[in-house]
C-alpha positions as CSV (number, residue, x, y, z in Angstrom):
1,X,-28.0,25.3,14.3
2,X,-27.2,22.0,16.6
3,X,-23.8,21.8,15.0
4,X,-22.6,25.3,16.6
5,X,-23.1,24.0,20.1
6,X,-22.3,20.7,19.2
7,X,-18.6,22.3,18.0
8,X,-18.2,24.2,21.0
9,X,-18.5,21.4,22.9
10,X,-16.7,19.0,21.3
11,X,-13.3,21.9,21.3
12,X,-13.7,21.6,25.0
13,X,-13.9,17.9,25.6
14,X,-11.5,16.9,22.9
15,X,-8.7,19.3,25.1
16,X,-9.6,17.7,28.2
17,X,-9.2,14.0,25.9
18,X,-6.3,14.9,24.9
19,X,-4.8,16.3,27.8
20,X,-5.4,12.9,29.8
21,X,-4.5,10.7,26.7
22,X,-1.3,12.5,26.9
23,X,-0.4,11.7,30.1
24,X,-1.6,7.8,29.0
25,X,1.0,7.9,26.1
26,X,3.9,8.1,28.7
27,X,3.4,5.0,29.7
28,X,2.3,3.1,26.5
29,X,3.7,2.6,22.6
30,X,2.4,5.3,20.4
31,X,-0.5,2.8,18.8
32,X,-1.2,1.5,22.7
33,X,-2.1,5.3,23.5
34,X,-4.4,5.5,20.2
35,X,-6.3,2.2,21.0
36,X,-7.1,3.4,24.6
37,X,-9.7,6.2,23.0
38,X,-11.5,3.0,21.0
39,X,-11.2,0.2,23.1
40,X,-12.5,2.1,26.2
41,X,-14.5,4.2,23.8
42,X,-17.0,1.6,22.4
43,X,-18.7,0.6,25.2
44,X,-20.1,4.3,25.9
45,X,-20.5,5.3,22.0
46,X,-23.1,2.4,22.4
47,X,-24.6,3.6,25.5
48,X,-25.3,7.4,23.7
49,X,-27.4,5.4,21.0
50,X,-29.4,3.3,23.4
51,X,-30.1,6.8,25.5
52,X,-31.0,8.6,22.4
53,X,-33.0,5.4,20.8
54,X,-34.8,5.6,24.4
55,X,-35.5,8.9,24.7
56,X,-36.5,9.5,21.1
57,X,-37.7,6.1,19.8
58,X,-38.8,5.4,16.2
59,X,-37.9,3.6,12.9
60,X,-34.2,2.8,11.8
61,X,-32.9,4.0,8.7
62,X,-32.1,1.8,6.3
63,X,-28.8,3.2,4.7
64,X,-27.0,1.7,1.3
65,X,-24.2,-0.9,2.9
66,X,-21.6,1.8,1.3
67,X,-21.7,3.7,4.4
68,X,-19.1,0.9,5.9
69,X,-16.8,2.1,3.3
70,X,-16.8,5.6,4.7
71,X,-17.0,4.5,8.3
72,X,-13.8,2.6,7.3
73,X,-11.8,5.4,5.7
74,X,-12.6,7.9,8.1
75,X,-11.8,5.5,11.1
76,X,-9.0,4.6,9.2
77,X,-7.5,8.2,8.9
78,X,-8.4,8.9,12.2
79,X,-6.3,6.6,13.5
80,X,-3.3,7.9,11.5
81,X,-3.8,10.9,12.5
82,X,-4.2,10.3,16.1
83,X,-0.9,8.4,15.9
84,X,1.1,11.5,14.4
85,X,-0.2,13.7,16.9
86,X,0.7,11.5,19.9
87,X,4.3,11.3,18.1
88,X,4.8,15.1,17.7
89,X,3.7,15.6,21.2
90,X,7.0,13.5,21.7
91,X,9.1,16.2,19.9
92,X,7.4,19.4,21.5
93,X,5.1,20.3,24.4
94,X,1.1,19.8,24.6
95,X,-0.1,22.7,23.0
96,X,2.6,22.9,20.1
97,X,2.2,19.8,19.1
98,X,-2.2,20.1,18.9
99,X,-1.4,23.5,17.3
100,X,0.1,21.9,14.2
101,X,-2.5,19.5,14.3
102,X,-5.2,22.7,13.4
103,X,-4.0,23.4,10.2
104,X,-6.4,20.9,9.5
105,X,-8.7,24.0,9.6
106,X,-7.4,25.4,6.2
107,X,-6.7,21.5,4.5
108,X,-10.2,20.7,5.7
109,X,-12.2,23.3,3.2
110,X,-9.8,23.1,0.7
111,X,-9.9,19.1,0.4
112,X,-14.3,19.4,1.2
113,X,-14.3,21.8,-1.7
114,X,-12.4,19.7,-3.7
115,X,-13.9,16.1,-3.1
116,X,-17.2,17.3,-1.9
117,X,-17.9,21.2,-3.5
118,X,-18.7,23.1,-0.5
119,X,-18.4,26.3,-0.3
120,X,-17.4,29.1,1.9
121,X,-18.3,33.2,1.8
122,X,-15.1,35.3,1.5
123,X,-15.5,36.1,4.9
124,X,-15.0,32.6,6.0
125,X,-12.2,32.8,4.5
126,X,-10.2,35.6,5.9
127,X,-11.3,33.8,8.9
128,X,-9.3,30.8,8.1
129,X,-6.3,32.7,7.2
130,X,-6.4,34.5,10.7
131,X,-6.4,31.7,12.1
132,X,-3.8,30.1,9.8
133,X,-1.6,32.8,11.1
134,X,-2.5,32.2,14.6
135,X,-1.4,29.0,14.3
136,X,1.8,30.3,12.9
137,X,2.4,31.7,16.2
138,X,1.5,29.1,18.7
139,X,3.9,26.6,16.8
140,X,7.1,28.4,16.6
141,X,6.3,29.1,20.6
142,X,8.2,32.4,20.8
143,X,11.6,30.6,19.5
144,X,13.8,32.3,17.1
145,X,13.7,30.4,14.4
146,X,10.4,31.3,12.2
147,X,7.3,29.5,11.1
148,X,8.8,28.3,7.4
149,X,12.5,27.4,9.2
150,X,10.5,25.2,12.1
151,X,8.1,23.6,9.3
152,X,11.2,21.2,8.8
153,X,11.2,20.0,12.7
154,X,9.7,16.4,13.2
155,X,6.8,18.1,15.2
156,X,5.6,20.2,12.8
157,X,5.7,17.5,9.7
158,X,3.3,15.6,12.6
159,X,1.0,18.0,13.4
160,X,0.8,18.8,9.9
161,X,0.2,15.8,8.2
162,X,-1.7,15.2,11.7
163,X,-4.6,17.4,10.6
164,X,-4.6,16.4,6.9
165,X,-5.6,13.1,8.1
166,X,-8.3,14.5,10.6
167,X,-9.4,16.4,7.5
168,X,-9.8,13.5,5.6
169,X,-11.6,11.9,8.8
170,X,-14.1,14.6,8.8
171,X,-15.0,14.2,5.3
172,X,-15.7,10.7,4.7
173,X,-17.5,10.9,8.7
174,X,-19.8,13.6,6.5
175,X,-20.4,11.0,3.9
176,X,-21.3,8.2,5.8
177,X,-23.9,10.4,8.2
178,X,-25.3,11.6,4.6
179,X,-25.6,7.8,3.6
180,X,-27.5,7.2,6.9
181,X,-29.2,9.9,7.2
182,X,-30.0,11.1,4.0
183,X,-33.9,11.7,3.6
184,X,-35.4,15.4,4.8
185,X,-36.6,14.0,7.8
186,X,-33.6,12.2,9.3
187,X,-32.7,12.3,12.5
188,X,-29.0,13.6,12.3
189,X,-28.0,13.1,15.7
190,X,-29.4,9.6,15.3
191,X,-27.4,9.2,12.1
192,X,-24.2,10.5,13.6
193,X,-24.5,8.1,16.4
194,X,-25.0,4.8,13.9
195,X,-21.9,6.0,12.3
196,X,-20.1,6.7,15.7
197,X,-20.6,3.3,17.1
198,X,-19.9,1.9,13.5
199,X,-16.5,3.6,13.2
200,X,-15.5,3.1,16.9
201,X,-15.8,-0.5,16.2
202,X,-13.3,-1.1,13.3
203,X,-11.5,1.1,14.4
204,X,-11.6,-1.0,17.7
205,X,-10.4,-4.2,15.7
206,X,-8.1,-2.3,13.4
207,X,-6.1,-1.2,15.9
208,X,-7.0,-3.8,18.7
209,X,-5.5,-6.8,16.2
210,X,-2.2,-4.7,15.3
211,X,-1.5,-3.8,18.7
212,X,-2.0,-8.3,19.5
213,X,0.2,-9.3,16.2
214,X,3.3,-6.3,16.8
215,X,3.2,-5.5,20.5
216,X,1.3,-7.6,22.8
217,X,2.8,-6.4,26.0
218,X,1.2,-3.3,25.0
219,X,-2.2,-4.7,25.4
220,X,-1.5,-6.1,28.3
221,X,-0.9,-2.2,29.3
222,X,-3.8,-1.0,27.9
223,X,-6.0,-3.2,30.0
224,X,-4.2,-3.1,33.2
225,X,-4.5,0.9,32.8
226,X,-8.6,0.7,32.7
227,X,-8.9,3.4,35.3
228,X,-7.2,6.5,33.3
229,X,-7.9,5.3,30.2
230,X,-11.7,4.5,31.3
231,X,-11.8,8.0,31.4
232,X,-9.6,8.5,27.9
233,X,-12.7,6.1,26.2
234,X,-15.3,8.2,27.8
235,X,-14.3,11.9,26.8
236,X,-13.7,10.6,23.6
237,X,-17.2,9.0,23.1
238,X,-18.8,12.4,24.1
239,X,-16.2,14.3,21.7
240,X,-16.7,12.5,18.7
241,X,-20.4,12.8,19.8
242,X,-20.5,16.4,19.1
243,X,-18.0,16.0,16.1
244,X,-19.9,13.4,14.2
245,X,-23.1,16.0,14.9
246,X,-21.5,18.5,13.3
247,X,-20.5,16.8,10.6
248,X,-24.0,15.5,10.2
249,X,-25.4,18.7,10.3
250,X,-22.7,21.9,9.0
251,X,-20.4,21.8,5.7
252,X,-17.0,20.4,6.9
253,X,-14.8,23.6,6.8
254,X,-17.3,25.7,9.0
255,X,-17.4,23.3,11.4
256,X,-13.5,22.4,11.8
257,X,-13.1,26.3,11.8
258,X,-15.2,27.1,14.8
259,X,-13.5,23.9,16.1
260,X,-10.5,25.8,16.2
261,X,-11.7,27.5,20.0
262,X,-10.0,23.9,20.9
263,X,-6.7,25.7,21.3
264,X,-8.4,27.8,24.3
265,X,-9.4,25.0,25.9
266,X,-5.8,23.1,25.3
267,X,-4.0,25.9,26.5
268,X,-5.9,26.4,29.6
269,X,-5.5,22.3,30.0
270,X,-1.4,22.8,29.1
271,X,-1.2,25.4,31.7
272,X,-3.2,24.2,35.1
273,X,-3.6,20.2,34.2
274,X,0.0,19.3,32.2
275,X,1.8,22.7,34.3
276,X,2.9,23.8,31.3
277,X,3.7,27.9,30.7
278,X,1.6,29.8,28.8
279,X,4.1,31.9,26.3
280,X,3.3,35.4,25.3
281,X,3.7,34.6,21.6
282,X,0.6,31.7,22.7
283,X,-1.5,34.5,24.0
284,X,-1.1,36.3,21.1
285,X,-1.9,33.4,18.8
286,X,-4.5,33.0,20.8
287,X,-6.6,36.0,20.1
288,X,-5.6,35.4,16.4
289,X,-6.9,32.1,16.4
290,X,-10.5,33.5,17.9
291,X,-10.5,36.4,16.0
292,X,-10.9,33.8,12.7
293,X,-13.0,31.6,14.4
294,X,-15.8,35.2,14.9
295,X,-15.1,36.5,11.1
296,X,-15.7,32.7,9.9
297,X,-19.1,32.8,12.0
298,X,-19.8,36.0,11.1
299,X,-19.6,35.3,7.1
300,X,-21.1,31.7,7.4
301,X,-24.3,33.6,9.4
């Protein structure tokens, strides 16, 4: 049961990332903003396995080399998708733009079921559809015009396509921590750390050698801002922590559903950290969005 903690916490910190990398993607290029979380990232994804290989010392596995492949797709995606959700933040506030980017709840177990045959009770899946339709309500903010009519704004096709690449992130994360870690007795923390630090570092290069061949002032950006984003690289090594532990440990779906009790802990960040108001449409959604998060619990358990 390590991934249901390891979700919660992840929701909380990944709000609190975001939060901060927004305010870092004011001041830098869209791919400049998405290289602070790696760059500044590495160095304390590396430190977690040192503390854990300390604390809890013992053989390495010894995975098939095809684990790089995942690491590579899933770092891959991530980045995408980290880049679409910086640009639809451009086109609405905070917490619209991150509440388009949670439909990835609903593409996540229908693309594990389809690529990787998990499961969910039907319970689970009145969950999702609750909080599909809390969703619904947190995007369209209380504006006129409904969900279907906004679907066609740029910060919806964002978000959306947003959390179909964070789907696709979590699945090929849950593949390479099975490669590493795939005897009964594996550690899984220990796996999703090897595949953490893994990831972090092409990603790292990936994005590190576009951002030097198309926009080298930008780097020069990214290092002069080492104090914020110091703090961007470090939430986002504890997040994806907690993430890659989940994924280690819990079917995809369930754990991106339960990670859905990130929009709590974005609006709470929107409201006293960005100053952004709290709608009564986003209250509402709100209590939709937890309400699926409890049924998906409840028919997983």
């Amino acid at each position: 049961m390590i991934w249901l903690p390891a979700t919660l916490l992840a929701g909380a910190i990944q709000a609190w990332r975001t939060a901060v990398q927004r305010r870092v993607s004011r001041e830098m290029s869209v791919n400049a903003a998405g290289l602070v979380r790696y760059l500044y990232g590495l160095p304390f994804t590396m430190l977690l396995l040192a503390g854990h290989r300390l604390i809890f010392p013992g053989p390495l596995p010894s995975p098939d080399p095809s684990f790089l492949l995942f690491c590579l797709g899933g770092g891959l995606a991530q980045i995408i998708a980290t880049n679409l959700l910086i640009m639809a933040f451009a086109h609405r506030n905070f917490v619209v733009g991150t509440a388009y980017s949670k439909t990835e709840a609903v593409q996540g177990a229908i693309l594990s079921f389809l690529l990787m045959g998990e499961r969910l009770p039907p319970l689970a899946w009145v969950g999702i559809g609750c909080g599909v339709a809390g969703i619904m309500l947190l995007s369209i903010g209380g504006e006129r015009p409904g969900f279907i009519s906004a679907l066609g704004q740029p910060a919806a096709l964002c978000g959306i396509a947003s959390g179909f690449f964070f789907a696709l992130t979590a699945i090929a994360i849950r593949r390479a921590t099975q490669e590493v870690g795939g005897s009964a007795d594996a550690d899984p923390i220990l796996a999703a750390l090897i595949v953490l630090v893994v990831t972090v570092a092409m990603q790292t290069m990936m994005q590190g050698g576009f951002l030097l061949l198309r926009e080298p002032g930008e780097m020069r950006k990214v290092l002069r801002g080492w104090r914020i984003s110091g703090q961007v690289g470090l939430l986002s090594a504890l997040g994806s922590a907690c993430w890659f532990t989940g994924f280690a440990t819990a079917p995809v779906a369930l754990v991106r559903i339960v990670g859905q009790v990130e929009v709590a802990f974005t609006l709470g960040f929107g409201h006293f950290y960005l100053g952004e108001r709290m709608k009564r449409s986003e209250a509402m959604g709100l209590i939709l969005v937890a309400t699926g998060v409890v049924l998906a619990l409840a028919g997983a358990l």
